[in-house]
C-alpha positions as CSV (number, residue, x, y, z in Angstrom):
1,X,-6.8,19.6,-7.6
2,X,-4.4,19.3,-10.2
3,X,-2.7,15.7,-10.9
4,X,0.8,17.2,-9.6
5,X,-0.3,18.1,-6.0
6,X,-2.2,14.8,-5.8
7,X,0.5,13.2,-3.5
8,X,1.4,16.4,-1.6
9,X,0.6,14.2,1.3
10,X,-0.3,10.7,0.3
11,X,-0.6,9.2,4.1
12,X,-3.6,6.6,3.6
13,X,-3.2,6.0,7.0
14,X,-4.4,3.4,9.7
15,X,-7.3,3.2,12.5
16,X,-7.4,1.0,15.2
17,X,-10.4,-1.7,16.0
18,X,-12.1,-0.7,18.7
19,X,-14.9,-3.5,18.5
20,X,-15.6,-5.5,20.9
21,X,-14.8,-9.3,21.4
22,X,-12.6,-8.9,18.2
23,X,-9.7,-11.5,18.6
24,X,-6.2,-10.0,18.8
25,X,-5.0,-9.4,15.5
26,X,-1.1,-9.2,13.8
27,X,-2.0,-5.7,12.8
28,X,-4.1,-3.4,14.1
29,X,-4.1,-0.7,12.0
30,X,-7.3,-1.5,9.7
31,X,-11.0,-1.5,10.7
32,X,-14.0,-0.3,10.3
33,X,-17.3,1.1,11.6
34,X,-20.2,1.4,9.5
35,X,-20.7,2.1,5.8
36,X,-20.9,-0.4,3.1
37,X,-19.8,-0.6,-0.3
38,X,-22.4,1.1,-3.0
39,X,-23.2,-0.1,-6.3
40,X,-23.0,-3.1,-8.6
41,X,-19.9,-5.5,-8.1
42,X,-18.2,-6.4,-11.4
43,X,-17.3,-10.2,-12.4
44,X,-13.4,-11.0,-12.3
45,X,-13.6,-12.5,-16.4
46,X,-9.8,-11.2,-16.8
47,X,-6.6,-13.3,-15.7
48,X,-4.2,-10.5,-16.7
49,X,-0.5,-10.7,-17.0
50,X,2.4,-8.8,-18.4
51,X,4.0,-10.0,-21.7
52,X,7.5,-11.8,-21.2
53,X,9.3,-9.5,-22.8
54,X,8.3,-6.6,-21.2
55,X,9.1,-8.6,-18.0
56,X,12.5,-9.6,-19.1
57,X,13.1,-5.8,-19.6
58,X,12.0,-4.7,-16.2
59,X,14.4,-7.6,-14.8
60,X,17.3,-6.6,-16.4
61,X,16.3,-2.5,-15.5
62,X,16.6,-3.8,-11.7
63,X,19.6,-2.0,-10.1
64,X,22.0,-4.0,-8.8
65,X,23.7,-4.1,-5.4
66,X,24.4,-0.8,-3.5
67,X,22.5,1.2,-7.1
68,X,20.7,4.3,-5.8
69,X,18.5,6.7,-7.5
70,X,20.8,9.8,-8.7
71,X,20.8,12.0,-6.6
72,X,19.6,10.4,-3.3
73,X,22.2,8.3,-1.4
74,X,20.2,5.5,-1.3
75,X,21.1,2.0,-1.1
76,X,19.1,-0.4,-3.0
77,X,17.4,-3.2,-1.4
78,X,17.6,-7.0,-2.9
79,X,15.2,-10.1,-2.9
80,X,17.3,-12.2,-1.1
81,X,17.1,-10.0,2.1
82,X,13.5,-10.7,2.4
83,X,12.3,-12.4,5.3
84,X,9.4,-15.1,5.4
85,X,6.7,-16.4,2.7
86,X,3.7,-14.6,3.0
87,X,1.1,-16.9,1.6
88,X,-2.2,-15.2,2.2
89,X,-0.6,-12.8,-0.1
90,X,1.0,-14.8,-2.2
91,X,3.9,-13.8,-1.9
92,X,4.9,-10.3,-2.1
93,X,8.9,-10.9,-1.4
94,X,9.2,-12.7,-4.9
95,X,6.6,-10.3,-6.8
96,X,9.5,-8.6,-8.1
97,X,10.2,-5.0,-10.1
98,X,7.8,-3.2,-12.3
99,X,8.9,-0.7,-14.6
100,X,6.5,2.7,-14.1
101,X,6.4,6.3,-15.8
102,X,9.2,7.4,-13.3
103,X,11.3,4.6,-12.8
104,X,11.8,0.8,-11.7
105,X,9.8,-0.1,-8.5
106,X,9.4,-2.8,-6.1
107,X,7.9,-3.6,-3.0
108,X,10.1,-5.0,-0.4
109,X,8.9,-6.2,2.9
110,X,10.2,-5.0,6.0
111,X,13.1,-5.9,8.0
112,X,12.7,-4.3,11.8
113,X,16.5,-3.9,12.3
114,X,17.3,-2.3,8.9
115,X,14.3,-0.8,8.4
116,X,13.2,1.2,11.6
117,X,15.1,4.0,11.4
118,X,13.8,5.2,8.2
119,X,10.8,4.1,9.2
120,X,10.5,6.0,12.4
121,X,12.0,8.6,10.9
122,X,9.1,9.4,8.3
123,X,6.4,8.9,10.8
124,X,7.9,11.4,13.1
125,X,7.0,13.9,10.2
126,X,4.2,16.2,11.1
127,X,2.0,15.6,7.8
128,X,2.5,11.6,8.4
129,X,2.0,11.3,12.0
130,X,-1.2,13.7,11.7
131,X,-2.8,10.7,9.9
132,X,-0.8,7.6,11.2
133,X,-0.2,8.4,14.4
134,X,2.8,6.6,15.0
135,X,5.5,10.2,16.0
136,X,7.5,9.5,19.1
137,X,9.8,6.9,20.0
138,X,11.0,4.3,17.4
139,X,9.6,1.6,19.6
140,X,5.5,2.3,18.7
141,X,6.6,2.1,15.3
142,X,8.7,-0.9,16.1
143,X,5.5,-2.5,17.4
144,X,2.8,-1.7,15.0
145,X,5.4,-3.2,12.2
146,X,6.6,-6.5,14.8
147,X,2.2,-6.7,14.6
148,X,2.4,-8.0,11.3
149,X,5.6,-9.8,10.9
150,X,5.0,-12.2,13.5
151,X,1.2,-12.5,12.3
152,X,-0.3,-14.5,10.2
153,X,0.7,-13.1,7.0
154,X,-2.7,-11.3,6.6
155,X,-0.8,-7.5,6.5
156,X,2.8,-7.2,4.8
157,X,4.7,-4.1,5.9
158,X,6.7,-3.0,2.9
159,X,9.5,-0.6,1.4
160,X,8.8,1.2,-1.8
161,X,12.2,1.3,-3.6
162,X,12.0,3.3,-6.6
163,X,15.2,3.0,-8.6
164,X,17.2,1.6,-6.1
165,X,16.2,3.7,-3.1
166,X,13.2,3.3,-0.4
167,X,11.2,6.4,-1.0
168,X,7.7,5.3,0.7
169,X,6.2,2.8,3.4
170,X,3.3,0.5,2.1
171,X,0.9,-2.0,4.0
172,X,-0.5,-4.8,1.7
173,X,-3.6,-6.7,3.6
174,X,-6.3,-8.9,3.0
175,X,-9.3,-6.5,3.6
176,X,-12.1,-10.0,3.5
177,X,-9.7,-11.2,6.3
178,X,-9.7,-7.5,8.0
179,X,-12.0,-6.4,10.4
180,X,-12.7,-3.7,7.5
181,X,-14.6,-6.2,6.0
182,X,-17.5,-5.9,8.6
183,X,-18.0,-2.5,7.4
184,X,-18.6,-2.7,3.9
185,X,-19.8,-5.8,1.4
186,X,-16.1,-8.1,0.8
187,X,-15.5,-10.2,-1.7
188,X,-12.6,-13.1,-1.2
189,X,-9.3,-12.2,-1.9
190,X,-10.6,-8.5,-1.6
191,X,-6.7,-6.6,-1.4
192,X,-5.7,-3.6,0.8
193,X,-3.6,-0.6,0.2
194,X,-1.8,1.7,3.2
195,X,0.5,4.0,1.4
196,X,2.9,7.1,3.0
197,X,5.4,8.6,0.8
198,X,8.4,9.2,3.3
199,X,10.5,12.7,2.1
200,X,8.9,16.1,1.4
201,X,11.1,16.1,-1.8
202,X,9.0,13.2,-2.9
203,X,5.7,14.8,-2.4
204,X,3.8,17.1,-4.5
205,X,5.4,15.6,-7.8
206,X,2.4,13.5,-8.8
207,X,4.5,10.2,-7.5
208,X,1.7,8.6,-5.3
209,X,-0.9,8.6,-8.2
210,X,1.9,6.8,-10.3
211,X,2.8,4.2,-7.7
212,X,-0.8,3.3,-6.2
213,X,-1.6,2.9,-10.2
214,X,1.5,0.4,-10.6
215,X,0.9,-1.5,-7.1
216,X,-2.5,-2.3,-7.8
217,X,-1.2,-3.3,-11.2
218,X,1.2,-5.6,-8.9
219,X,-1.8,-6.7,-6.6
220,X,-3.9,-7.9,-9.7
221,X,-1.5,-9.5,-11.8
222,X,-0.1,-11.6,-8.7
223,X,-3.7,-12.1,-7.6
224,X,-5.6,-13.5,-9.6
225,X,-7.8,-14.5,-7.5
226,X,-8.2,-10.8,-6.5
227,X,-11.5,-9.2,-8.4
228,X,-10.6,-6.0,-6.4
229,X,-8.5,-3.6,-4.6
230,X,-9.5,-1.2,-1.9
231,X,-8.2,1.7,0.4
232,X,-9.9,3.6,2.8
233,X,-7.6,7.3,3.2
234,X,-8.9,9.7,6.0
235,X,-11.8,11.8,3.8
236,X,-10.1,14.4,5.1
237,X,-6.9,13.8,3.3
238,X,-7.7,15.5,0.1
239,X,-4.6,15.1,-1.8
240,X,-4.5,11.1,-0.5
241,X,-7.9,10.7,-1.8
242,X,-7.1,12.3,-5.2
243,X,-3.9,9.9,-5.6
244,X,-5.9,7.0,-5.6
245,X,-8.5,9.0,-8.2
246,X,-5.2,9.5,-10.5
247,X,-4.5,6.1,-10.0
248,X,-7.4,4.4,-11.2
249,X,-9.6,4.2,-7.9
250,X,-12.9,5.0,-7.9
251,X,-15.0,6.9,-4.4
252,X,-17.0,4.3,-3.3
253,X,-18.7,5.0,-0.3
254,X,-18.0,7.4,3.0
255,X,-17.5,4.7,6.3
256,X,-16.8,5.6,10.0
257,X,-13.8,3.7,11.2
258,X,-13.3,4.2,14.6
259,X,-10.2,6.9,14.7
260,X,-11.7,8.3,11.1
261,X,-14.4,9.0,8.6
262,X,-12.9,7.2,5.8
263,X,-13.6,7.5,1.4
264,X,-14.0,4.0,0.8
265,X,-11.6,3.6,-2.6
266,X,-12.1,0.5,-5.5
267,X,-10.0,-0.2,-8.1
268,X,-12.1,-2.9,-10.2
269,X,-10.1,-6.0,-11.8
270,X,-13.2,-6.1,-14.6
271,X,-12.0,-1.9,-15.1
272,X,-9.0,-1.8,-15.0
273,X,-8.6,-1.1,-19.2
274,X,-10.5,1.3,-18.8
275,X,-9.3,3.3,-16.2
């Protein structure tokens, strides 16, 4: 498929657990059901992180208040708006901007009462809600995001803002803390990746590949603990699956979650040069 049309529908979407005498979790949007992860597991040797200068340049790229991307009406969103630390993640609300091929990004967790609208709004879109199953009334959505703000921390609902606007919905999780990890062979600090990309205008343009390449960037220089991080988009969901390809991913392993048959997706810390 060519690299363009890898994003036409980036929706790496969620399953629910289904598994008995599993207790109630923040969010339920991740498990598994069978499968395991193939193949040999590389050592985490590399403590990787961006030069200071190139991270002085990204801060001082970082739009400042009310700065949208031309063209879009946005309204950029700003660290001090985020709500609580989220320590089993180590903190994504001060990870801060990266600079990628098509423009500053960062990830900015959720606020309900800004936030739902847009959010609602994307997952009302037929080529979202085939895969997320969230279209209808505001107040499912409102729930499945509530989930993981009053949880434990273990799943972060973010915004993508890409140069000043929120253009896409992320989920960052723990996947050794997620019932995924019963399905295929977790390592600690194992890091998971839900990604829809909210406007047709924003699809098809080869944007998902970019941005799954520069969060798992994010995840592994924030992480270091983190040896690894992992996705599991419906199989089905060709152009998802080919996003996370682009991005540095490699195909793992086919599992069977319980709403899906899912391509297990790895981006190795120990590859990461390489790919």
């Amino acid at each position: 498929m060519p690299a363009t049309d890898a994003d036409a529908h980036v929706c790496s979407g969620p399953v629910t657990d289904a598994g008995a005498g599993a207790r109630p979790r923040p969010d339920t949007s991740r498990t598994g059901r069978g499968g395991c992860l193939n193949g040999p597991d590389g050592e985490d040797t590399l403590d990787l992180r961006l030069p200071d200068e190139l991270l002085a340049g990204v801060r001082e790229a970082v739009p400042g208040p009310g700065t949208a991307r031309p063209g879009t009406g946005g309204t950029a969103l700003l660290p001090h708006t985020l709500p609580k630390d989220d320590d089993l993640l180590d903190g994504i609300g001060a990870w801060g901007p990266i600079a990628t091929p098509v423009g500053v990004f960062q990830l900015v967790p959720v606020q309900i009462a800004r936030d739902l609208p847009l959010i609602g709004r994307w997952m009302n879109d037929p080529a979202v809600a085939e895969f997320w199953a969230l279209a209808g009334p505001h107040a499912a959505v409102e729930e499945h995001l509530r989930r993981q703000l009053l949880g434990d921390g273990r799943s972060v609902p973010c915004l993508g803002v890409l140069a000043g606007t929120p253009m896409s919905y992320w989920e960052i999780y723990r996947a050794d803390l997620d019932p995924l990890a019963r399905h295929y062979a977790a390592r600690p600090h194992d890091t998971g990746i839900h990604l829809l990309v909210g406007d047709v205008s924003d699809r098809g343009r080869g944007l998902g590949g970019v941005l799954l390449h520069a969060v798992a960037d994010l995840v592994l220089d924030k992480r270091p603990t983190c040896a690894r991080v992992v996705a599991e988009p419906d199989l089905r969901n060709i152009p998802s699956v080919a996003a996370f390809l682009s991005a540095g991913f490699r195909f793992s392993a086919e599992v069977d979650l319980p709403a899906k048959r899912a391509a297990l997706m790895v981006r190795d810390r120990f590859l990461r040069r390489l790919v």
